[in-house]
RODO-2510 file (C-alpha; in nm, 4 decimals, decimal comma):
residues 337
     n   res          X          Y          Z
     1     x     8,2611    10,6371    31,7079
     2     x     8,2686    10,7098    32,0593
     3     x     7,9425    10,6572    32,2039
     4     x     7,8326    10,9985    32,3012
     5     x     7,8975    11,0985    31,9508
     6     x     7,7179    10,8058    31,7482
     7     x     7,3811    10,8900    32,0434
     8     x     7,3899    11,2421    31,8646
     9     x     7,4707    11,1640    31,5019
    10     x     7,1897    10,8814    31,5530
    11     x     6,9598    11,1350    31,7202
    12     x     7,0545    11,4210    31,4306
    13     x     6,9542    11,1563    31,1608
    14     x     6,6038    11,2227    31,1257
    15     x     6,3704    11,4504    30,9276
    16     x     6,3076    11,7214    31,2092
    17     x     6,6708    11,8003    31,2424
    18     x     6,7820    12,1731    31,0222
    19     x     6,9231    11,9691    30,6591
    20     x     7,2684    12,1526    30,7446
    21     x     7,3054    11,9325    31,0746
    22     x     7,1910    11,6273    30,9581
    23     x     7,4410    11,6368    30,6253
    24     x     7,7116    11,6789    30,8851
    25     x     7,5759    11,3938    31,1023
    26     x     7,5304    11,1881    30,7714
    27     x     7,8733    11,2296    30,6624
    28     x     8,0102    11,0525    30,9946
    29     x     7,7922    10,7590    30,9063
    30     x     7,9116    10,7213    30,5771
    31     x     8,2694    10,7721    30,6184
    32     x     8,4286    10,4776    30,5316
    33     x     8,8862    10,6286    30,5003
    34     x     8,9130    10,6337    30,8948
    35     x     9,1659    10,4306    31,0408
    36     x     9,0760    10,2351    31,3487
    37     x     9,3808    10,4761    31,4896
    38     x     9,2273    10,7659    31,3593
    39     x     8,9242    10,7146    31,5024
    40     x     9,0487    10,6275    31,8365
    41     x     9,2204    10,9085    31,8721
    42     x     8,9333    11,1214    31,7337
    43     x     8,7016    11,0025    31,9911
    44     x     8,9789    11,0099    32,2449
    45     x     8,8905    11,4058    32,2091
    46     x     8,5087    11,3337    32,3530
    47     x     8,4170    11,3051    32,7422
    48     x     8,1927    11,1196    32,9005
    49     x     7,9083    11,3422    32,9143
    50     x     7,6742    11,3251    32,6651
    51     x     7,6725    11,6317    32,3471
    52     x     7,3935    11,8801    32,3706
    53     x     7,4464    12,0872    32,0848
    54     x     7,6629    12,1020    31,7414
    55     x     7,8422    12,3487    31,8866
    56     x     7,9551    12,0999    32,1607
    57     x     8,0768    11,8735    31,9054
    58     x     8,2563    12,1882    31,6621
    59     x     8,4327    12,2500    32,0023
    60     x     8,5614    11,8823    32,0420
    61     x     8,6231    11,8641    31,6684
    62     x     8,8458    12,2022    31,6756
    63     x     9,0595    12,0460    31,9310
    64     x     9,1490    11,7492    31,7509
    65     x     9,2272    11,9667    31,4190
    66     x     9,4211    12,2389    31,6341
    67     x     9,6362    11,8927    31,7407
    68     x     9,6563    11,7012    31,4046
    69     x     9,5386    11,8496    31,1305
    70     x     9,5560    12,2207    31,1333
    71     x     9,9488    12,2657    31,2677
    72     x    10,1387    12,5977    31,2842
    73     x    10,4781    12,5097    31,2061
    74     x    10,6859    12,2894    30,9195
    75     x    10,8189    12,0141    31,1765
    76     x    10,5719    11,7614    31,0657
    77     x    10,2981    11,6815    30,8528
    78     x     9,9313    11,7224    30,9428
    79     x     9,7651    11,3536    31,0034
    80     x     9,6336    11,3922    30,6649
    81     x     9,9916    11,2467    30,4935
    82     x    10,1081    11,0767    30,7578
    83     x    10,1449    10,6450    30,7704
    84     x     9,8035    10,5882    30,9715
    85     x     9,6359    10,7913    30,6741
    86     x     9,7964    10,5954    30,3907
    87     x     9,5106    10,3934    30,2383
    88     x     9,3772    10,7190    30,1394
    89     x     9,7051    10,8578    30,0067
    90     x     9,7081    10,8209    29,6047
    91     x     9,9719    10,8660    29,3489
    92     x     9,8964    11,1588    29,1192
    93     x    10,0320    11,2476    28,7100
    94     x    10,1931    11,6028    28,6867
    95     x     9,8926    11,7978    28,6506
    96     x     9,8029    12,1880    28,6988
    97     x     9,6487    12,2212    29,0557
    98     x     9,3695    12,5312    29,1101
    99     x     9,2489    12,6649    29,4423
   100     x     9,0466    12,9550    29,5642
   101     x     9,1376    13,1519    29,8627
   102     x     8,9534    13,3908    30,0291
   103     x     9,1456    13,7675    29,9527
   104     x     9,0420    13,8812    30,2438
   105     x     9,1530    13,6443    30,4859
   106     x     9,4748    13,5937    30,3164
   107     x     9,4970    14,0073    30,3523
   108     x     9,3932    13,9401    30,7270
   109     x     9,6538    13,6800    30,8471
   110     x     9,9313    13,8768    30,6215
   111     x     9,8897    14,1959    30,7689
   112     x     9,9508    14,3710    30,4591
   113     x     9,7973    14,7034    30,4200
   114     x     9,7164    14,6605    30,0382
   115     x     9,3759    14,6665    29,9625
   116     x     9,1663    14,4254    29,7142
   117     x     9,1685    14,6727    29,4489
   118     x     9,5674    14,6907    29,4806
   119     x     9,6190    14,3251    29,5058
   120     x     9,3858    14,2472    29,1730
   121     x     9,5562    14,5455    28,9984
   122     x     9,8614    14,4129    29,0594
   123     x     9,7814    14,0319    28,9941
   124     x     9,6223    14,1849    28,6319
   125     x     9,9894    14,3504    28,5586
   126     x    10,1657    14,0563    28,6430
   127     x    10,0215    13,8604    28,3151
   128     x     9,9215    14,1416    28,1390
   129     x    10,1304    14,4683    28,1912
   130     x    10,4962    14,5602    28,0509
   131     x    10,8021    14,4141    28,1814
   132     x    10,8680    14,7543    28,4002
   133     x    10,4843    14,6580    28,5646
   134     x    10,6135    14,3178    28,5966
   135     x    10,9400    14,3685    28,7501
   136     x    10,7369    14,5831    28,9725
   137     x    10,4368    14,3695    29,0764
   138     x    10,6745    14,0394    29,1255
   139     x    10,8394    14,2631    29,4293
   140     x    10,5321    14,3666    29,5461
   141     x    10,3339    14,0244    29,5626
   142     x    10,6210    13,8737    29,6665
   143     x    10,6094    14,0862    29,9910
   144     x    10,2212    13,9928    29,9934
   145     x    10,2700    13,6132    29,9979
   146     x    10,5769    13,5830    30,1291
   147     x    10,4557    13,7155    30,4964
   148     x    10,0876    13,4841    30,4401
   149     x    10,2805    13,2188    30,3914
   150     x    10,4796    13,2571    30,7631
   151     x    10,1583    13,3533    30,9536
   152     x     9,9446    13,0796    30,7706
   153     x     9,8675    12,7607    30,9551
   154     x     9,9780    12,4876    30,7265
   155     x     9,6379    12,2705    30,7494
   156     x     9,5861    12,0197    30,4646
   157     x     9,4928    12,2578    30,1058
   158     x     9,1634    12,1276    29,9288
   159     x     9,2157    12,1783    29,5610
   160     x     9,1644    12,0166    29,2312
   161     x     9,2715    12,0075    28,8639
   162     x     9,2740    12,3171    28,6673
   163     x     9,2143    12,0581    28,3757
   164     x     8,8556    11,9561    28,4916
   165     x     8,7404    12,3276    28,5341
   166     x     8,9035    12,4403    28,1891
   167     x     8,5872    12,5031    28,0677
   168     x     8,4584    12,6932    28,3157
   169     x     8,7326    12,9701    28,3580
   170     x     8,7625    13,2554    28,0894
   171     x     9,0583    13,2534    27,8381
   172     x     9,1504    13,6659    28,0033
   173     x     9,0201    13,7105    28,3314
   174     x     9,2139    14,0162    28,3820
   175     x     8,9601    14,2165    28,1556
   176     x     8,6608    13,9767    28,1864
   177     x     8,3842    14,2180    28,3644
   178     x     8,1108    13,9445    28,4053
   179     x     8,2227    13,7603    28,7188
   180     x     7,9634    13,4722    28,6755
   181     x     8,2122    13,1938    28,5873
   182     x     8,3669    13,2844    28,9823
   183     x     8,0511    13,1694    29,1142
   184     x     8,0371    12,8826    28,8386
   185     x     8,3746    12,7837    28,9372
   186     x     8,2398    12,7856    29,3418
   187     x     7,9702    12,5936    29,2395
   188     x     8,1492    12,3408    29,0615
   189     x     8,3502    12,2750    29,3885
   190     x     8,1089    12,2706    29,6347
   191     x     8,2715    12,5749    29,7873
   192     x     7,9219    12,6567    29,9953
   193     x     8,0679    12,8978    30,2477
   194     x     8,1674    13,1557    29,9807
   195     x     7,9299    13,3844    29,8872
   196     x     7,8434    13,7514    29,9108
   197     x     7,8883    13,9635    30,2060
   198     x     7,6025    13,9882    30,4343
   199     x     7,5937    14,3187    30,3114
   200     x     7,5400    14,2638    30,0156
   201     x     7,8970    14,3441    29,8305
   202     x     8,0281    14,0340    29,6119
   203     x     8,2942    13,8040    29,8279
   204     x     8,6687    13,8365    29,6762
   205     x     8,8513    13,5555    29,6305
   206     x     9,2141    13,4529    29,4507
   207     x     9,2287    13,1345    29,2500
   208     x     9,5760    12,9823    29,2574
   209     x     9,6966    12,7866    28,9596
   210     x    10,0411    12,5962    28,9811
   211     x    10,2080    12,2718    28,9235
   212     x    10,2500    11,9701    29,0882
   213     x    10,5955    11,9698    29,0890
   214     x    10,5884    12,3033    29,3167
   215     x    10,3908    12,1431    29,5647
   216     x    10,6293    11,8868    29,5646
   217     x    10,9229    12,0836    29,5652
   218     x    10,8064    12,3924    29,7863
   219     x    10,7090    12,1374    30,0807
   220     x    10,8577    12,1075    30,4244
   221     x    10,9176    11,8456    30,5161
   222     x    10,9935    11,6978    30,1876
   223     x    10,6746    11,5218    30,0541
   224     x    10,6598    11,1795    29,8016
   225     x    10,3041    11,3478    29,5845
   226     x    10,0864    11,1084    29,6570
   227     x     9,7859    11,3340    29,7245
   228     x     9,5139    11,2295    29,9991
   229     x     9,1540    11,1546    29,8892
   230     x     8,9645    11,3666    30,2154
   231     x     8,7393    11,2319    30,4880
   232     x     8,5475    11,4403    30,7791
   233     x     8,8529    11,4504    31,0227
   234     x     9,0697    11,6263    30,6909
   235     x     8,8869    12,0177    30,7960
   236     x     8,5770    12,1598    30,9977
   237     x     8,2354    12,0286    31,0327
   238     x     8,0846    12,0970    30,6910
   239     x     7,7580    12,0252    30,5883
   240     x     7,8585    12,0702    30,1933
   241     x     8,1572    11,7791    30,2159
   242     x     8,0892    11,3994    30,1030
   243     x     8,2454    11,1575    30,1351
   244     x     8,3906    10,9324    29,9348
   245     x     8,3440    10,5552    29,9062
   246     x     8,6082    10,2535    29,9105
   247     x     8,5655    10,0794    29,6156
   248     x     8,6047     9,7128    29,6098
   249     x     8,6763     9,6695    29,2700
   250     x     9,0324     9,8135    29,2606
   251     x     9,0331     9,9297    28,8530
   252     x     8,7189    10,0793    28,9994
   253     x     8,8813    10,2516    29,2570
   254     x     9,1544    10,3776    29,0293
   255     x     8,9509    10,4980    28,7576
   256     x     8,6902    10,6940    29,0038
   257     x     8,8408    10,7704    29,3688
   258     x     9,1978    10,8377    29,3371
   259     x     9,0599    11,1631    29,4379
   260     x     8,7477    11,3139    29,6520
   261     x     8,4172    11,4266    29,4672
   262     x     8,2546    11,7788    29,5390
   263     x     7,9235    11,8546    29,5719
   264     x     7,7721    12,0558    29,3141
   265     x     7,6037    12,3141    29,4103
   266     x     7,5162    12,4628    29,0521
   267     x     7,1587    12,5446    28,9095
   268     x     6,9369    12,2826    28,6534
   269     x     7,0994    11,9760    28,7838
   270     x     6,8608    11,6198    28,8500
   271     x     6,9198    11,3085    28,8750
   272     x     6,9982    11,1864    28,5424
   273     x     7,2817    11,4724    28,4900
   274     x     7,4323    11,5196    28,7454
   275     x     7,6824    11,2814    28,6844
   276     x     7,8067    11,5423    28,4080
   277     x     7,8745    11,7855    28,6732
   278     x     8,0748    11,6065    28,9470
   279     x     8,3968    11,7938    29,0592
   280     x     8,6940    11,6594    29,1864
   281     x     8,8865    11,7248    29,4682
   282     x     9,1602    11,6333    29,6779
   283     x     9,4411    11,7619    29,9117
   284     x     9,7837    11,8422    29,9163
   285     x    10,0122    11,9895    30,1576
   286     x    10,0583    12,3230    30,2429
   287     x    10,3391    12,4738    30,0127
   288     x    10,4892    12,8147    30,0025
   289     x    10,3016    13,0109    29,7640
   290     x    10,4984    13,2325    29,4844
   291     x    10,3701    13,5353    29,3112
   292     x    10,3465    13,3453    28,9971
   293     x    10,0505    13,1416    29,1407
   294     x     9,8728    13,3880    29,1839
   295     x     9,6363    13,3613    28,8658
   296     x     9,3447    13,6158    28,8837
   297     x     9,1106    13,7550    29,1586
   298     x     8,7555    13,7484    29,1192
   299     x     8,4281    13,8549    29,3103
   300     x     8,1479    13,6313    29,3639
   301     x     7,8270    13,8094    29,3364
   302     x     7,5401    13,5301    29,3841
   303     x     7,4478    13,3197    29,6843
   304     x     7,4126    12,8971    29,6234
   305     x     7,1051    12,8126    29,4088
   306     x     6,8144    12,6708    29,6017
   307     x     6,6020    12,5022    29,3061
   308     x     6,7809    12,2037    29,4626
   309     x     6,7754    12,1797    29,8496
   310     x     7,0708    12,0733    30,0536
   311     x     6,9248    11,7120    30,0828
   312     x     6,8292    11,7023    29,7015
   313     x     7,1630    11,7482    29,6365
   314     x     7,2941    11,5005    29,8760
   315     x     7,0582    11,2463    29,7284
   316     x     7,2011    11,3388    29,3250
   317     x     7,5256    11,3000    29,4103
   318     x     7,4868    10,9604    29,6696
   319     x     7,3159    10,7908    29,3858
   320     x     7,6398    10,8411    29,1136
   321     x     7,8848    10,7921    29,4105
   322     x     7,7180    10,4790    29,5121
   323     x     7,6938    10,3752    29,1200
   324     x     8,0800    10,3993    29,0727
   325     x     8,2033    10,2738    29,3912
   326     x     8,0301     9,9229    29,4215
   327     x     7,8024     9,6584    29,3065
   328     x     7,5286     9,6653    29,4523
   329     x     7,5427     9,9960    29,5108
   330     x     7,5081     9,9950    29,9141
   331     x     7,7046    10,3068    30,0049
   332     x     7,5298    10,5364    30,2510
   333     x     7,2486    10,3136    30,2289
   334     x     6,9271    10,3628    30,4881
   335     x     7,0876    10,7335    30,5904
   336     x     6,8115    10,9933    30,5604
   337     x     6,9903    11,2959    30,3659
***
């Protein structure tokens, strides 16, 4: 790291700094998917005065992404899938992919002039209503995604299988009126910046469910699938990311970190299970969304549990990680969480 950033992280690692800062700071110092290229060009981003703040280093941070990571047109890939990233890029079997997205931003950078209530009455007809409703609703989504997806920035898409979350989604959520599995679902993923309005009113979102294959086939430039496990320089400053080990042991590797693990963030988890609980996750390009991936919105009424603090958490999920990435287990070791 460049040296002005490892005298802050160094200085942020200690048990007087906010828990929010010093999981971000941590997460540097574990990091172990950076590229010495990566990295050089990373700190490349830093001058020679020394960082005062967090915001200083956002600022720096946001500069690299707005030049690698988070790109506005289809020329190129973000750094994410590119050569100098490719120990981290993994093969992947055709599987169902699921993502939330914030309604209202997507509303925002569309400019449409539906409203919430429109878009999840129309999202409920489109697997529910009659085939007039359907012929209907297809036009009218398509509209809706068609202009997000040319005023979207095509930054790297966090996302995991629909198959490890089965259990957690209801079999009709276009009728379901308790919205508790949409927080269990944001939980499961570590999803920590979603939660209810400041005023109060439950957050909107609209989970995504599609294939693989459209990814793959929906991408500009063409992409191979090999899907990228993510590190800190893959999206903003975060303090509920980890990341995740290189494991030695390559059948380890295989079995455990073709993909990224979340940070649970549910309620009645300890040590001994939170193994049970860990999500994946992992990233994909950005892809032209269709109305037919658009699977059900849903309102997230509770904020994150706190019978677990930030660090507690950190410290669950650093002891599995460490226990299925190496032997010993020496991963993040000495880093106060």
């Amino acid at each position: 790291m460049h040296p002005g950033l490892t005298d802050f992280v160094n200085g942020r690692l200690v048990a007087e700094t906010p828990a929010d800062e010093r999981a971000i700071a941590g997460n540097f110092r574990m990091e172990e998917r950076l590229s010495k290229e990566v990295q050089d060009s990373y700190d490349g981003y830093f001058d020679d005065n020394s960082l005062s703040s967090l915001d200083d280093w956002r600022g720096f941070h946001k500069d690299f992404l707005d030049d690698h990571v988070n790109l506005i047109g289809d020329d190129e890939f973000p750094r994410t899938f590119r050569k100098d990233n490719a120990k981290n890029l993994k093969p992947q079997d055709p599987i169902t992919i699921l993502r939330i997205e914030s309604l209202e931003a997507a509303i925002g950078v569309s400019g449409a002039t539906l409203s919430v209530t429109e878009i999840e009455q129309y999202v409920r007809e489109l697997h529910t209503g009659t085939a007039e409703q359907k012929r209907t609703t297809e036009r009218v989504l398509a509209r809706f995604v068609g202009t997000w997806n040319r005023r979207r920035d095509r930054r790297p898409q966090f996302a995991t299988n629909r198959a490890g979350v089965q259990d957690i989604l209801p079999d009709d959520p276009w009728s379901e009126t308790d919205q508790g599995w949409v927080a269990d679902l944001r939980d499961h993923l570590g999803l920590g910046a979603y939660v209810p309005k400041a005023s109060g009113e439950p957050l909107p979102v609209l989970v995504m469910v599609y294939p693989l294959t459209d990814v793959i086939t929906g991408c500009r430039p063409a992409w191979d699938g090999r899907v990228a496990v993510p590190t800190v320089l893959d999206g903003d400053l975060f303090e509920y990311f980890f990341p995740s080990p290189i494991a030695p042991d390559p059948k380890m590797a295989g079995e455990h970190y073709p993909v990224g693990r979340t940070l649970n963030l549910s309620t009645g988890l300890d040590i001994n299970n939170y193994d049970e609980y860990m999500g994946t996750e992992f990233l994909h390009p950005c892809f032209d969304y269709q109305p037919r991936h658009c699977w059900a919105v849903g309102y997230i009424e509770r904020p994150v549990a706190t019978d677990l603090s930030l660090p507690e958490r950190r410290g669950c999920h650093l002891e599995w990680v460490r226990l299925w990435a190496a032997e010993p287990p020496t991963f993040g070791k000495g880093i106060l969480l």
